[in-house]
MIVO-280067 format. One line per field, with one value per residue (C-alpha): residue in one letter; x, y, z. Coordinates in Angstrom, 1 decimal. Example, Ala and Ser with C-alpha at 12.3 -4.5 7.8 and 13.67 -1.06 7.14 Angstrom:
<sites>
torba <- [A, S]
east <- [12.3, 13.7]
north <- [-4.5, -1.1]
up <- [7.8, 7.1]
</sites>
This chain:
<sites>
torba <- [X, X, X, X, X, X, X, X, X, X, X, X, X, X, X, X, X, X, X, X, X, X, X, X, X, X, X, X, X, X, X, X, X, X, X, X, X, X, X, X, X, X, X, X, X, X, X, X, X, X, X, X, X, X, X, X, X, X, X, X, X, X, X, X, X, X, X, X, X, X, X, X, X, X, X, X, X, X, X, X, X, X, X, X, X, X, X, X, X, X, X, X, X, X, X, X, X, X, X, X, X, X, X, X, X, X, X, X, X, X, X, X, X, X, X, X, X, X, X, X, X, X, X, X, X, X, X, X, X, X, X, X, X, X, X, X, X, X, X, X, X, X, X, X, X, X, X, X, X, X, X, X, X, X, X, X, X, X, X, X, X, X, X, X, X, X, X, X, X, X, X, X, X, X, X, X, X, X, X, X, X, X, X, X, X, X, X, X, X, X, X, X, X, X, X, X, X, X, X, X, X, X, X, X, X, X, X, X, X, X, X, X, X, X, X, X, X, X, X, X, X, X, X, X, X, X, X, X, X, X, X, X, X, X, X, X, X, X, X, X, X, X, X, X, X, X, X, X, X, X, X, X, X, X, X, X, X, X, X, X, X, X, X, X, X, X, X, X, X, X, X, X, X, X, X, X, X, X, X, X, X, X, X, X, X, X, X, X, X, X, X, X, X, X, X, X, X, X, X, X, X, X, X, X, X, X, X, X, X, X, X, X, X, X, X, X, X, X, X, X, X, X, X, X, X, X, X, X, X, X, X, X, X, X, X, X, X, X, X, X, X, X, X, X, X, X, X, X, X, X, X, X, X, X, X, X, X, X, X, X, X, X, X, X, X, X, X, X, X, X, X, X, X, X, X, X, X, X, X, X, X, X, X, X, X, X, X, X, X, X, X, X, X, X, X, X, X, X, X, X, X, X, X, X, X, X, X, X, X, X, X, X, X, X, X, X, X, X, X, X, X, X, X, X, X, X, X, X, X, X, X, X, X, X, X, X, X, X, X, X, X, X, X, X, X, X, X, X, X, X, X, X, X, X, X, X, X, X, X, X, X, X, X, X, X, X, X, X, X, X, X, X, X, X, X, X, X, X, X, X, X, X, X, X, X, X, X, X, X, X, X, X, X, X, X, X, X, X, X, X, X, X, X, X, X, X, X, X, X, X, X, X, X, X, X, X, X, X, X, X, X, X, X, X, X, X, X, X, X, X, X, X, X, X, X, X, X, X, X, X, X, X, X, X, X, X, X, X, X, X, X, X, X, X, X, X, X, X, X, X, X, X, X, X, X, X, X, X, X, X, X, X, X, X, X, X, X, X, X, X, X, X, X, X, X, X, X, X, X, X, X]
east <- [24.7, 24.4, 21.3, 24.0, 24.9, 21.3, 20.2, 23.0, 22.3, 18.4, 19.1, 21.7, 19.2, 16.4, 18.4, 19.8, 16.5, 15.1, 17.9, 17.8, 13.9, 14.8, 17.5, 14.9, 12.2, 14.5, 11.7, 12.4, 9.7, 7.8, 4.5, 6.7, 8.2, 5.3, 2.2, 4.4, 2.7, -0.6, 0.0, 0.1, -2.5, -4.9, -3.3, 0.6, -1.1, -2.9, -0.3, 2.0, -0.3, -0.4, 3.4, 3.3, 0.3, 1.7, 4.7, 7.2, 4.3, 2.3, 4.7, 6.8, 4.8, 1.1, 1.6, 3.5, 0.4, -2.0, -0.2, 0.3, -3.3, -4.7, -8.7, -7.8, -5.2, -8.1, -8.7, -5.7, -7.0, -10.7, -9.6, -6.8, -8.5, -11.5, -10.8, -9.6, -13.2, -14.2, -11.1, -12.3, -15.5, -15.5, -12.6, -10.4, -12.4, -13.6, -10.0, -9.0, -11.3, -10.3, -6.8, -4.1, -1.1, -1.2, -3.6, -2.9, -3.3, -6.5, -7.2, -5.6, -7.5, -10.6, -10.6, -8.9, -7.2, -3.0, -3.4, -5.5, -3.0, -0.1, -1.7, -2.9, 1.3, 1.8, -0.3, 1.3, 4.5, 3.5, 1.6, 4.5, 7.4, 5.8, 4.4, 8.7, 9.9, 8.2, 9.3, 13.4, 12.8, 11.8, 15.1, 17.5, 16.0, 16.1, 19.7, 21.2, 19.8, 20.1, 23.1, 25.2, 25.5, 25.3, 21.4, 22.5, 24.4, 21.7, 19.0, 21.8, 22.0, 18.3, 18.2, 20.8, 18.9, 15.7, 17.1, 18.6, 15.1, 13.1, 15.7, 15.8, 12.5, 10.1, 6.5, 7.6, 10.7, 8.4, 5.6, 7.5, 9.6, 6.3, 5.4, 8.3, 8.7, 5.3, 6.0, 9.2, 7.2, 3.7, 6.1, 8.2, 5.2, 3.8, 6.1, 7.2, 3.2, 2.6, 5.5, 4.4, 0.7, 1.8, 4.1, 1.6, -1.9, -1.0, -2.8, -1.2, -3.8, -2.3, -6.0, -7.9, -4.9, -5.1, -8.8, -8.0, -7.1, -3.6, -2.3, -4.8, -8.1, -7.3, -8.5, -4.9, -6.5, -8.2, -4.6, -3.4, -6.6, -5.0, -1.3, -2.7, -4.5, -1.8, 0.5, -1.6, -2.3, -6.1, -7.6, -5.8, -9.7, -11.0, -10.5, -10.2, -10.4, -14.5, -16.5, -16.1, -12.3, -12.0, -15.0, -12.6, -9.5, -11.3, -12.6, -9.7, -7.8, -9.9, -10.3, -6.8, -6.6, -8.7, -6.9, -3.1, -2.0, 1.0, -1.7, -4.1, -1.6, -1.5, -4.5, -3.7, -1.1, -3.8, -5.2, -9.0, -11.9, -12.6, -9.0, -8.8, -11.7, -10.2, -6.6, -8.5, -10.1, -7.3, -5.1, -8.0, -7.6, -3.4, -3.6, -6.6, -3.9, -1.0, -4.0, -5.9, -2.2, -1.7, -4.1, -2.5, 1.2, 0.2, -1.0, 1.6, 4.1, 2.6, 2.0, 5.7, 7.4, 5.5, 6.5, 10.2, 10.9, 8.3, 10.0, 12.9, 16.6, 19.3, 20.9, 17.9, 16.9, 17.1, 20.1, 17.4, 16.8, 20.8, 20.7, 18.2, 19.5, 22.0, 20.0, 18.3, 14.8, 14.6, 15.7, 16.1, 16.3, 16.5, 15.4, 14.3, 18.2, 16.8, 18.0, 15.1, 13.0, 10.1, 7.3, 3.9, 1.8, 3.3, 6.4, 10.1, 11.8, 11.4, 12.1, 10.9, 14.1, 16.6, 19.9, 22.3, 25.6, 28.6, 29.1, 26.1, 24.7, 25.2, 22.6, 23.7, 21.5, 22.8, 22.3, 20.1, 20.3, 16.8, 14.8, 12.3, 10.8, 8.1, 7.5, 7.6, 11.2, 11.2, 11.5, 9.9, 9.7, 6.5, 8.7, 10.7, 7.5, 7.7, 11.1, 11.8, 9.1, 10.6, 13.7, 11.8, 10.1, 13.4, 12.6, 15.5, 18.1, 17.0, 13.2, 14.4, 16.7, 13.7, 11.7, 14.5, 14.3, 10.6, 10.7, 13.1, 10.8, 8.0, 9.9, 11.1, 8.5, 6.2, 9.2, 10.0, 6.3, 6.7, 9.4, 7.9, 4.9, 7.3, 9.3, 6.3, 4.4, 7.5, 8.3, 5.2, 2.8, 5.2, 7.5, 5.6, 2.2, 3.4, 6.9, 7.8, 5.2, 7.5, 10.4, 10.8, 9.8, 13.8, 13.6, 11.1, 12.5, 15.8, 14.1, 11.5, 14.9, 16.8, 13.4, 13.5, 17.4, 16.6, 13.8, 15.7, 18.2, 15.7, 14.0, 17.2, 17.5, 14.1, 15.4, 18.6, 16.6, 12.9, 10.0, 8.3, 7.5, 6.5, 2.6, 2.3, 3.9, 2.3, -1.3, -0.7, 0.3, -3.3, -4.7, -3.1, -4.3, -8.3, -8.0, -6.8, -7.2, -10.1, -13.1, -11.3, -11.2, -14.8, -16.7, -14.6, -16.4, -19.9, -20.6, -20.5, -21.1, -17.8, -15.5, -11.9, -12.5, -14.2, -11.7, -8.5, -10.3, -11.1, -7.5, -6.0, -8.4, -7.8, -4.3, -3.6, -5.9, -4.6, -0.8, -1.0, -3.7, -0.3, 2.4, 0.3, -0.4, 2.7, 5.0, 4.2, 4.3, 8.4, 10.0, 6.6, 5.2, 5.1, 3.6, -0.5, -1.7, -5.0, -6.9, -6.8, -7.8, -10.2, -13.8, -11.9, -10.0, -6.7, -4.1, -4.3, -8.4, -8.6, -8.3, -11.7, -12.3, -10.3, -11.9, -15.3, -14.5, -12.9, -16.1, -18.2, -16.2, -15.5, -20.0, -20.3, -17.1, -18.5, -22.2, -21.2, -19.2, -19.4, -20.0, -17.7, -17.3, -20.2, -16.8, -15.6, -19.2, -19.8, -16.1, -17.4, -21.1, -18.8, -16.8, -19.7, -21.2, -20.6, -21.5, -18.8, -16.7, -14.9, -13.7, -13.0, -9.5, -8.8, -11.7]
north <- [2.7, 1.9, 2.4, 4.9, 6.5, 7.5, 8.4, 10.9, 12.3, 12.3, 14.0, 16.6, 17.7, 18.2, 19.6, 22.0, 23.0, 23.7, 25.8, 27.6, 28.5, 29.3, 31.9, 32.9, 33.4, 35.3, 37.2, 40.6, 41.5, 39.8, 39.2, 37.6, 36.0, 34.2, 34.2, 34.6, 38.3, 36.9, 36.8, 32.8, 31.3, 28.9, 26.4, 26.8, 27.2, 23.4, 22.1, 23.6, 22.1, 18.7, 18.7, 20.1, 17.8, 14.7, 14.4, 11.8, 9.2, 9.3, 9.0, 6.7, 5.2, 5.1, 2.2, 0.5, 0.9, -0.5, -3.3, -4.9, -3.6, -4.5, -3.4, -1.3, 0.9, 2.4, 4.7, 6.8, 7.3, 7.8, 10.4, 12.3, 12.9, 13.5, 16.1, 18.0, 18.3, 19.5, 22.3, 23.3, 23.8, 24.9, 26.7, 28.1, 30.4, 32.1, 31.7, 33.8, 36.4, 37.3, 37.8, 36.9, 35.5, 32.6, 30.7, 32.1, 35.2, 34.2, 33.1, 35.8, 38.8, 36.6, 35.9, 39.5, 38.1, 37.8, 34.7, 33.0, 33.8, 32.4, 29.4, 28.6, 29.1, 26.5, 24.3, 25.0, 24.4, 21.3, 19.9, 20.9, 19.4, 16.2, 16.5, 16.9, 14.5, 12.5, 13.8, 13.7, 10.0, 9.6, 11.9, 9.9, 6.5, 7.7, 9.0, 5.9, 3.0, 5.2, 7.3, 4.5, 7.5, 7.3, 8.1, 10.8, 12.2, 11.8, 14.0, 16.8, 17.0, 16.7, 20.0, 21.5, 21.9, 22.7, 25.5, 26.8, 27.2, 28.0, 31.0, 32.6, 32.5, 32.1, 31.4, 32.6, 30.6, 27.4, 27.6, 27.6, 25.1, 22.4, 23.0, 21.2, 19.0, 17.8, 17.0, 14.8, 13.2, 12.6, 11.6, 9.0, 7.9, 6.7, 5.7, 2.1, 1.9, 1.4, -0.7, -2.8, -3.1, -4.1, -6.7, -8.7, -7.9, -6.4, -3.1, 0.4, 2.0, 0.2, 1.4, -0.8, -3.4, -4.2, -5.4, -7.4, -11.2, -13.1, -16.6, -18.7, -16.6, -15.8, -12.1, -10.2, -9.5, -12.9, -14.3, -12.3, -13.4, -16.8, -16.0, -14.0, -17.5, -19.7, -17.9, -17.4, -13.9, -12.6, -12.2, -9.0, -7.5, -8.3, -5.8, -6.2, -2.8, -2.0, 0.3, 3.1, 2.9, 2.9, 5.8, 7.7, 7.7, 8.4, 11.9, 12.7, 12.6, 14.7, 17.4, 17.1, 17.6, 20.7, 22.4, 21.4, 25.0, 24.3, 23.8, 26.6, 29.0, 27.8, 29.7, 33.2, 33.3, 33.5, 36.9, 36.3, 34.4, 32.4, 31.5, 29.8, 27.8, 26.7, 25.5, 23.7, 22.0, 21.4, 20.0, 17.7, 16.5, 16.4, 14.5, 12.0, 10.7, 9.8, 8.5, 6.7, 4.9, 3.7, 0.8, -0.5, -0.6, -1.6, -5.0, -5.1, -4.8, -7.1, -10.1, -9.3, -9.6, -12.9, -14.4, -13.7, -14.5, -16.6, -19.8, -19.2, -20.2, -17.2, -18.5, -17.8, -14.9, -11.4, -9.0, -6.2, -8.2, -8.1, -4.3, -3.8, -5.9, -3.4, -0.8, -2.1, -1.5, -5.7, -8.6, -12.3, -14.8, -18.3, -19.8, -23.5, -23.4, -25.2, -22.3, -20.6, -17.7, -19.0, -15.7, -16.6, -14.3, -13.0, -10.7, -11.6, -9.8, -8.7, -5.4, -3.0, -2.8, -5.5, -5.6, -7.3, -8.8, -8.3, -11.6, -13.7, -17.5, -20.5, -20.3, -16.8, -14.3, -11.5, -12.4, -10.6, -10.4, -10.0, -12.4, -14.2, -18.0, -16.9, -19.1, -16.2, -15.4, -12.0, -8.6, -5.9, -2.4, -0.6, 2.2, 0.4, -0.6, 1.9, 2.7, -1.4, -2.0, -1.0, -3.6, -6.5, -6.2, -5.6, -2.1, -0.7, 1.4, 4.7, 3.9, 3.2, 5.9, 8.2, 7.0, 7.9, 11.4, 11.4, 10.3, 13.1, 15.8, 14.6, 14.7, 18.3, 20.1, 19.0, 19.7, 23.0, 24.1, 22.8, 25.2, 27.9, 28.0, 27.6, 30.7, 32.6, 31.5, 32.8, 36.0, 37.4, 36.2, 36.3, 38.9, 41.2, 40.8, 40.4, 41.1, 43.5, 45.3, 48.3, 45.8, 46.7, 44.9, 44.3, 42.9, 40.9, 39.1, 38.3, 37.2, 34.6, 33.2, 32.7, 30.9, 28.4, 28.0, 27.1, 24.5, 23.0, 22.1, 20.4, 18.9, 17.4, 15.6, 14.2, 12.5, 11.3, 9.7, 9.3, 8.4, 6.1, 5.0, 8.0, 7.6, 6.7, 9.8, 11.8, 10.2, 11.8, 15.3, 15.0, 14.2, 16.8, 19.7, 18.1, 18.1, 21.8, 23.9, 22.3, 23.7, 26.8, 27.6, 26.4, 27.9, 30.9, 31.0, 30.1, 31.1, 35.0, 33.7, 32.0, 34.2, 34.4, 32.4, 29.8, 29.0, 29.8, 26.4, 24.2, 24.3, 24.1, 21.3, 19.6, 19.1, 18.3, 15.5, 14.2, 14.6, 12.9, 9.9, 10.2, 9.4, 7.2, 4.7, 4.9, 5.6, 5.4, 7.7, 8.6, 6.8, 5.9, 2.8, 1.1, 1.8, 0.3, -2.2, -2.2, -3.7, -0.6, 1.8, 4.4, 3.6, 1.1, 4.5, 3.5, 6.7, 7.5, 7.7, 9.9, 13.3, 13.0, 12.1, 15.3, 17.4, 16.6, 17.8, 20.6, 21.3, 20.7, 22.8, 25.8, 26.0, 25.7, 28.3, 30.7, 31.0, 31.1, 34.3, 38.0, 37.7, 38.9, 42.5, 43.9, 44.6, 41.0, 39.5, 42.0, 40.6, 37.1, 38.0, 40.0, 37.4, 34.6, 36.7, 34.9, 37.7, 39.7, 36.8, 36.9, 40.1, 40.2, 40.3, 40.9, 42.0]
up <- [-26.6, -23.1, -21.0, -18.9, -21.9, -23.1, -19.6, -19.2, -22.9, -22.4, -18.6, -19.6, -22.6, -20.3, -17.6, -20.3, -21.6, -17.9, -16.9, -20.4, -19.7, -16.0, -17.5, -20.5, -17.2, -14.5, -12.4, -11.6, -9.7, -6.3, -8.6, -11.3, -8.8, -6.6, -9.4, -13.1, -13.3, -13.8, -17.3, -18.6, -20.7, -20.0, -22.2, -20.9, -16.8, -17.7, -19.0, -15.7, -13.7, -14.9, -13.9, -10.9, -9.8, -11.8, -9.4, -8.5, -6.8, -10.1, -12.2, -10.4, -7.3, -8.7, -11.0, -8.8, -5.7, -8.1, -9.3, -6.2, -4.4, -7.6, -7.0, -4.0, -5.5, -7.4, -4.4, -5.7, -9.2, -8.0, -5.4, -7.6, -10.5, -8.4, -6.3, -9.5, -10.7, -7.0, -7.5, -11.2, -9.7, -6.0, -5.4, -8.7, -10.0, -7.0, -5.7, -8.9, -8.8, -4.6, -6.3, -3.9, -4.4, -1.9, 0.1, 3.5, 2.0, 1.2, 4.4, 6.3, 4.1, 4.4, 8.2, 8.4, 10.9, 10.9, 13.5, 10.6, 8.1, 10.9, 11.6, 7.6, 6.9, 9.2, 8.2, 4.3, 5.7, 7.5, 4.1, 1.8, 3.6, 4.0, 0.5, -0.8, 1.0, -1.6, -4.5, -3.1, -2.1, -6.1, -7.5, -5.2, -6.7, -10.3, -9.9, -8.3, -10.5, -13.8, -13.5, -10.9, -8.5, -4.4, -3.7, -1.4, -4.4, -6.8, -3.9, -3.7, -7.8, -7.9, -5.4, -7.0, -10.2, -8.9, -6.5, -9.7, -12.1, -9.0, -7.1, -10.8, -12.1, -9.0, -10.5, -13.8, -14.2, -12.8, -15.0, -18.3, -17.3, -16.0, -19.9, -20.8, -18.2, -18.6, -22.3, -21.3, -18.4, -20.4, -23.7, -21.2, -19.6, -22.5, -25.2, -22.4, -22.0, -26.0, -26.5, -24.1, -24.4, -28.5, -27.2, -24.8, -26.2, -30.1, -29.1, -29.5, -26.8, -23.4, -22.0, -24.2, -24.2, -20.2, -21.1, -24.4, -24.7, -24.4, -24.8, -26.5, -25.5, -22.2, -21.2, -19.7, -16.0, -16.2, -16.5, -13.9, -11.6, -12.0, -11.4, -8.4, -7.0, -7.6, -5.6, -2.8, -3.4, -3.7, -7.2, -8.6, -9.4, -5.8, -3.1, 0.5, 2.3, 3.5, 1.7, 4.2, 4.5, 0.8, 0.8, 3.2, 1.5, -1.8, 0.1, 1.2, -1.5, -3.1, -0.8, -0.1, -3.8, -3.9, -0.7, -1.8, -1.7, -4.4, -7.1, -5.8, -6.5, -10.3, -10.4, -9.5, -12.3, -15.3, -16.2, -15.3, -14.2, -17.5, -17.7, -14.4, -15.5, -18.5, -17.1, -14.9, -17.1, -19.6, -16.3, -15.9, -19.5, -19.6, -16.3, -17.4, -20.5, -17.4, -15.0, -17.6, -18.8, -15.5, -14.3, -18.1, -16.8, -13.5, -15.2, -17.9, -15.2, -12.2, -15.0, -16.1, -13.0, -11.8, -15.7, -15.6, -11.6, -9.8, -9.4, -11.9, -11.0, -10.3, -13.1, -15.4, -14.1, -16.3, -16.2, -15.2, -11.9, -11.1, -11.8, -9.6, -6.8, -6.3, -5.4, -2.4, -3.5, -4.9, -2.8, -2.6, 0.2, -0.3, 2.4, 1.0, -0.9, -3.8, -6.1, -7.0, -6.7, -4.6, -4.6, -2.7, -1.0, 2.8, 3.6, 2.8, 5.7, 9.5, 8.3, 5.7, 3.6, 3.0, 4.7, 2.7, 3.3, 1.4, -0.2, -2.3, -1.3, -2.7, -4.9, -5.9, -4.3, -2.3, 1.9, 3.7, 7.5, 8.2, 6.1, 8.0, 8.3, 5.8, 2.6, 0.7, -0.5, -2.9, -1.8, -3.8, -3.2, -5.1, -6.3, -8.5, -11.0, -13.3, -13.7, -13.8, -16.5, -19.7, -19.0, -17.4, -20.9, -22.6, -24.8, -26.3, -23.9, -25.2, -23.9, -20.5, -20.0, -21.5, -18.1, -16.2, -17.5, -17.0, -13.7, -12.8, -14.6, -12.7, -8.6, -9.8, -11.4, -8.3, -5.8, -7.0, -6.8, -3.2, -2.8, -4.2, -1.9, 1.3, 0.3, -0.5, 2.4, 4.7, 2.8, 1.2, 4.0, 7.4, 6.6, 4.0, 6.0, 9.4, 10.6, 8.2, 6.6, 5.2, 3.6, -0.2, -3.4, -3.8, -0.1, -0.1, -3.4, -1.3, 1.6, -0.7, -2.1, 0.9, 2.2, -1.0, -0.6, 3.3, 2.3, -0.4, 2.1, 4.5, 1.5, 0.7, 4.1, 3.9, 0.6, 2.3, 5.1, 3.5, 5.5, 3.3, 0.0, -2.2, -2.9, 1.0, 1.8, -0.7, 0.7, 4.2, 3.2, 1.1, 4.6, 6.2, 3.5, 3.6, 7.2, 7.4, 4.3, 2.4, 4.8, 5.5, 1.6, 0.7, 4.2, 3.4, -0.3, 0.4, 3.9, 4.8, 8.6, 9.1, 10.8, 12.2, 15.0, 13.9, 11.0, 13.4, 15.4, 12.6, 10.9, 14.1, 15.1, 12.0, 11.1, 15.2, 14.7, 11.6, 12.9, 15.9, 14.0, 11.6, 13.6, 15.9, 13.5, 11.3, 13.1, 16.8, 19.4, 19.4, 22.3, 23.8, 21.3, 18.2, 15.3, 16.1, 13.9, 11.6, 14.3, 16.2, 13.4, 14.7, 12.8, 10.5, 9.1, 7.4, 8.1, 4.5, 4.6, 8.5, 6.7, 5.6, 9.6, 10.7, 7.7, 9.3, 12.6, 11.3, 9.6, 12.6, 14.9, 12.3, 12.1, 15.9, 17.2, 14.4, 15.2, 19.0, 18.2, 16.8, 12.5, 10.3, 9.6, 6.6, 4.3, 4.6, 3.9, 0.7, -0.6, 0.6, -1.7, -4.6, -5.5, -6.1, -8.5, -12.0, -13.8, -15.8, -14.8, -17.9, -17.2, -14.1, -13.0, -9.2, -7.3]
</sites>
């Protein structure tokens, strides 16, 4: 069968089986709805987790950021998997044992203050949007290459079918169905990575194959050293970003990490203390098997690509190159005309995306109006690593179509938690808390599904007109939630002095900073300037590293506003003392 043919079987089973659970999971009431009634195991929350934190730029962007940073790339493993350790052990078990169903509730009960709890939905809102637009960019790449629909069309199926699991079930519909889209994701994931580590290094474990020999003795990263240096590239093991910029990004994706309200909330839906511990740590152990797999396919895939199209005729070239031509996310220009694929080191185009003509050149490629006088003659978005992989090295059609799938279950299960923390931020937290403190259960459940059907839809234009490539996208919004929520949650924990007004400063200190450091460096200041360069970094801070900039001041301006005014009430600091207290932990359920 065709690689079309499996994708739609493999896709229309999933999709069956999600909407199936979604059905099996209807919530009926506003705790079933925004925390699955408390009630999940440690085992079925760990493996929920893993998917919804295992979205669309692990799955389909990560890879693909390491093989072409090569050494520097290891800034996203370090800081990912690291700030799950700092959430296991900082923040989810005292998180759990305050009992709330949402961060700003946290914050609001903890500041007992409602212009806390305003200004921490914000900042959710602000970290969760720019966190989907990631995951919509990935659905509306998997769609159009595998299923040979319109991008746009694949983004509105893609919200179509998470509106669906996430308006019936809330939390409870969610959770059950992360279970099983983490086993398609983790299963498709791998299943490429063995093949593939068997075929170029005759090991089954793609971890231990990236560091095992090829061709005649060589050692696999060796070889790719060498590829690296012949075509003008740096070694592929050598980094170039300085310690502290790489230090930077590191803690902010960690604290990002630990303050990404989306995966706090995974915590609140486990009966008790112990429990929370315990997903965590399992999350930790589903996520280090995708994480571990992925430095492998980076190198499988980077010494792929350079094999089958550095200096190759378009006549020679692979049918998967053709395929992916079409999609806009891999170009060619031939600027010498000699016919062949000439990739060096330096950028292919003035822009960041190719614009092709309608016709091809004489040597066959398809024109593209905005190459540039560069040597360097391929295009090659980062995204496309992954899902590519399994036909650069020619696997059977069921394998890649069984990425595709992943890839999907991966954007969705991390998009609908996304969702679900929007809706509950606006109707649980603005209107429950705040505008409407009388509105009933039944209510309340309307108004948190109207929110997700609202954010869906502006989730779905991010993914019609996407910002970036996914992991950079995904980066900033970890910025943004270090810069904001991550001291707010931890000086709210372990220091009884920190009161509403400090906090109220801090986030809003925070996430201002990181926004405008944001758009000033990436995207410029709208109809003012460019985009700045690297040159004019602040510190040597990369926009991807400056939340760990902005979490310090936060931090510094949280101590200083606090001690210079009134301490919290003696209620909030014997909540702040009570819920420290280890012992009984196991029992403990809510307060």
């Amino acid at each position: 069968m065709s690689v079309q043919t499996w994708t739609w079987i493999l896709v229309g089973l999933t999709f069956a089986l999600y909407f199936g659970i979604a059905i099996w999971a209807r919530a009926g009431s506003t705790k079933e709805f925004y925390v699955a009634g408390g009630g999940v195991s440690p085992l079925a929350n760990g493996m929920a987790t893993a998917a919804d934190w295992m979205s669309a730029a692990s799955f389909i962007s990560m890879a693909g950021l390491i093989s072409f940073m090569g050494y520097d790339g290891s800034v996203y493993l370090m800081g990912w998997t690291g700030g799950y350790v700092l959430l296991a052990l900082l923040l989810a078990p005292y998180l759990r044992k305050f009992g709330k169903f949402t961060v700003p509730d946290f914050i609001g009960d903890r500041y007992y203050s409602n212009t806390a709890r305003t200004v921490a939905v914000i900042c959710a809102l602000i970290v969760s949007f720019t966190y989907v637009a990631g995951q919509m960019r990935g659905v509306g790449i998997v769609f159009s290459q595998f299923l040979q629909v319109d991008i746009n069309i694949g983004v509105i199926i893609g919200m179509t079918v998470v509106l669906i699991f996430a308006f019936l079930g809330g939390m409870k519909g969610i959770t059950y169905t992360q279970v099983a889209q983490y086993c398609v994701l983790i299963f498709a994931f791998m299943v490429p990575a063995i093949f593939i580590s068997i075929q170029m290094t005759d090991s089954v474990i793609p971890q231990i194959g990236m560091g095992s020999k090829v061709d005649g003795g060589a050692f696999l990263l060796d070889k790719l050293d060498s590829l690296h240096t012949e075509l003008g590239f740096k070694e592929y093991t050598s980094g170039s970003k300085s310690t502290w910029d790489v230090f930077a990004i590191t803690l902010a994706l960690m604290a990002g990490t630990a303050g990404l309200p989306h995966v706090i909330v995974r915590f609140f839906t486990v009966p008790k203390v112990k429990d929370a511990r315990k997903s965590a740590g399992l999350a930790l152990l589903f996520i280090a098997i995708l994480y571990t797999t992925a430095p492998a396919i980076a190198v499988f895939s980077r010494t792929n690509l350079i094999e089958t199209v550095s200096n190759q005729e378009y006549t020679e070239i692979p049918e998967w190159f053709k395929n992916w031509e079409n999609t806009g996310l891999i170009a060619w220009a031939d600027k010498n005309n000699d016919g062949k694929i000439q990739y060096v080191a330096g950028e292919a185009l003035n822009g960041k995306k190719p614009i092709y003509t309608n016709e091809r050149g004489a040597s066959g490629e398809r024109l593209i109006s905005n190459a540039n006088s560069e040597t360097n003659e391929l295009y090659v978005d980062r995204d496309i690593m992954v899902l590519a992989n399994p036909e650069i090295a020619k696997l059977p059609n069921w394998v890649i179509a069984l990425v595709a799938a992943g890839g999907l279950a991966a954007a969705l299960s991390t998009a609908a938690g996304l969702l679900l923390v929007i809706s509950t931020s606006i109707s649980h937290d603005l209107i429950k808390k705040q505008l409407k403190p009388d509105i009933s259960e039944k209510g309340e459940l309307m108004a948190a599904r109207i929110a997700i059907f609202v954010a869906i839809l502006i989730a779905g234009i991010f993914g019609i007109y996407p910002p970036g490539f996914v992991a950079a996208v995904v980066a900033l919004a970890f910025g943004l939630a270090a810069a904001s929520f991550f001291p707010a949650i931890v000086l709210g924990i372990f220091d009884k002095r920190m009161n509403k007004e400090g906090a109220v400063s801090g986030m809003i200190v925070g996430i201002v900073l990181m926004l405008f450091y944001m758009i000033y460096f990436k995207t410029g200041l709208i109809g003012v300037m460019d985009p700045r360069p690297a040159s004019e970094w602040w510190f040597g801070t990369s926009p991807e590293g400056f939340g760990t900039f902005a979490m310090i001041v936060n931090v510094v301006v949280s101590m200083v506003v606090s001690r210079m005014t009134p301490a919290p009430p003696m209620d909030v600091q014997e909540i702040v003392e009570s819920i420290r207290i280890p012992s009984g932990a196991g029992e403990a359920s809510s307060h």
